[in-house]
Every structure is written in C-alpha cells, then in structure tokens.
C-alpha positions, 0 to 999 in steps of 0.5 A, a space after each residue: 945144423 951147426 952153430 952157423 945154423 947150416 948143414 953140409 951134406 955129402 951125397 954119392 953121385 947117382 946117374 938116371 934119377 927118377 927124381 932128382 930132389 932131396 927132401 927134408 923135414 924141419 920140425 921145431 918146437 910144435 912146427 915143421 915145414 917141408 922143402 925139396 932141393 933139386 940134386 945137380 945132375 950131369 948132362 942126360 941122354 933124353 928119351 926119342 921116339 919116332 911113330 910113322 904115320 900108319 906104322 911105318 916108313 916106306 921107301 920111296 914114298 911121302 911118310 909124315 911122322 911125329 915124334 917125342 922127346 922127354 927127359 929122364 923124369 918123362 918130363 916133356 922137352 920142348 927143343 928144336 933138332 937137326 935132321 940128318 941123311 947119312 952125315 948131311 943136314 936135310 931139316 930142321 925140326 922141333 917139338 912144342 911144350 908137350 915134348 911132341 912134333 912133326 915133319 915129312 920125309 921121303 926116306 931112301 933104305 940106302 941111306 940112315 935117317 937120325 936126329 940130333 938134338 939141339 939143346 945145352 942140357 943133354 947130353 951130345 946124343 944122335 937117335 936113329 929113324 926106324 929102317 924104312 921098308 922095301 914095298 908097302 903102303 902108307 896112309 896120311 889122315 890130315 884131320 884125324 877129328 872127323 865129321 860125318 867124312 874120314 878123309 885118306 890119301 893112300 900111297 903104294 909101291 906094290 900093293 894093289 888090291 887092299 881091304 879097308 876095316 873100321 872098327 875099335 878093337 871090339 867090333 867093325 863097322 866097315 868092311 871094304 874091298 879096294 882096288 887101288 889101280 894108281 899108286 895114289 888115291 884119296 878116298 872119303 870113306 862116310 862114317 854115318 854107321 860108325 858110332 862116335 868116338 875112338 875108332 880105328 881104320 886098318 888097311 889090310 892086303 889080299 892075304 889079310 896082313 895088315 899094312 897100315 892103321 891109324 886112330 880118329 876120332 
C-alpha cells in the first residue's frame, strides 16, 4: 500500500468467472487476515434447463415440465419469465429459491416455445423449449412420494398396448402389460412388493422402446 494506506489494482477484464472474488492476504507483524472482494461482472447469459415430465413433450397433449435457472457460479436464480409461442406472450412463470419451477403446456410442433427471463442482472437472453414430438406418450405422477399406492394418469396420441416396469436400475419388481384402450387413463399401480426408496417407473411399447419414465420415492 501507499502513504494513503491504499492500493490500486488493474485487473484484465475476464468473462464467465467460476468465481468472481479476488482474495488477498494481509499479514502484519505477527497477524494476518484474510478477505475477498467480488470483481465487477458485466451482465451474464444464466444457464436454462427444461425436464418434461416423463421425458418429453408431445404434441397435442398436457406436458407439466419443470425447469432451472442458475447463474454462472451454478448458483440458484430465483426470477420470474415470460413464456412465449412464437413471438406471443402466453404465461408467466418463476422459480423459487432453489433456482427450480414449473408450468403446464400444450405444445403445438407447428410452433416454437421459448422463455425470457425477467430480471436486471443478466443479460437479454431467450432460451428455447425442446422440439415437441409427433406421436408418443406422456405420464403425470402428481405425488412422486408414494405410500402403499403410485398413482399415473397417462395420455397418448398412438400408443395402445404399452408395458409398465418398476424397477431401480438393478433390479424390477414389476412387470405389466397394459392396454390403454382411451387415449386417457389413471391407473393405481400398488407398491406392496416394491421395496421402499429410489425407484423408477418406465413405460415401454409392444416393441420394448421406452416412452416414458419417472422417479418416485
């Protein structure tokens, strides 16, 4: 430091910091002390993510999917955000302290899907829902911390006769055939042979390919 007791420092400006704090060390005589100043940062494009119930949208059909916003440190964004189809206003949706929300949407493949977010710190940025898909099937588990009862409600615009596995990656408890017959069902499956914890429900077709899976507890 100079007579003033103050030092000037010059540092090169730096773009998407893991850490935006410098940090120094101050020893004198016998002592020392350690402190940390943030670095002024300009305005930063967050970090969007969109997870579709059971894996996917569908066109034509009810999709509730989450999604996460995090700034450049992975640092939860709590902000609200402006849904759009194509270039119109159609919701407004937010995130709570954990930088995590949802909403429901029936997408439409002729159309795009995007957010933008609503808030001063980031930069003006507009992040794009995944591409809905032509035929499949979408699963909704309202409460994923299950008693003795999972509770599904399944919708589908071409699949009919579907197979119904729960399992945790290691082993499967269930395994049943199921033949939707309605484009709509709610089915109750009991869990009196699956053993308590992190298990998985995937739903397959008559070939075997999988068309949607969800975790409960």
């Amino acid at each position: 430091t100079d007579a003033s007791s103050q030092l000037l420092l010059n540092l090169p400006p730096q773009k998407q910091l893991k850490d935006p704090n410098i940090y120094v060390k101050l020893p004198y005589e016998k002592d020392s002390t350690f402190i940390n100043m943030p670095i002024p940062q300009p305005k930063a494009k967050a970090s969007v993510k969109f997870y579709p119930e059971g894996g996917n949208m569908i066109n034509g059909l009810y999709s509730k999917i989450a999604w996460e916003a995090k700034d450049e440190q992975d640092r939860p964004l709590s902000l609200k955000a402006f849904l759009f189809k194509d270039d119109q206003i159609i919701d407004t949706i937010e995130t709570s302290s954990y930088g995590i929300g949802k909403f429901k949407l029936v997408a439409d493949q002729a159309h795009q899907y995007s957010v933008k977010l609503v808030h001063s710190g980031l930069a003006d940025s507009t992040y794009i829902l995944p591409k809905p898909i032509v035929k499949g099937l979408v699963m909704d588990i309202s409460n994923a911390i299950a008693q003795d009862t999972l509770r599904i409600s399944l919708s589908s615009n071409n699949t009919r006769n579907i197979t119904i596995r729960v399992h945790n990656f290691r082993e499967s408890f269930l395994y049943i055939p199921f033949d939707m017959e309605y484009n709509k069902r709610v089915i109750k499956i009991p869990l009196t042979e699956v053993p308590k914890g992190l298990n998985t429900v995937t739903i397959t077709d008559s070939l075997d390919r999988p068309l949607a899976g969800r975790m409960f507890f």
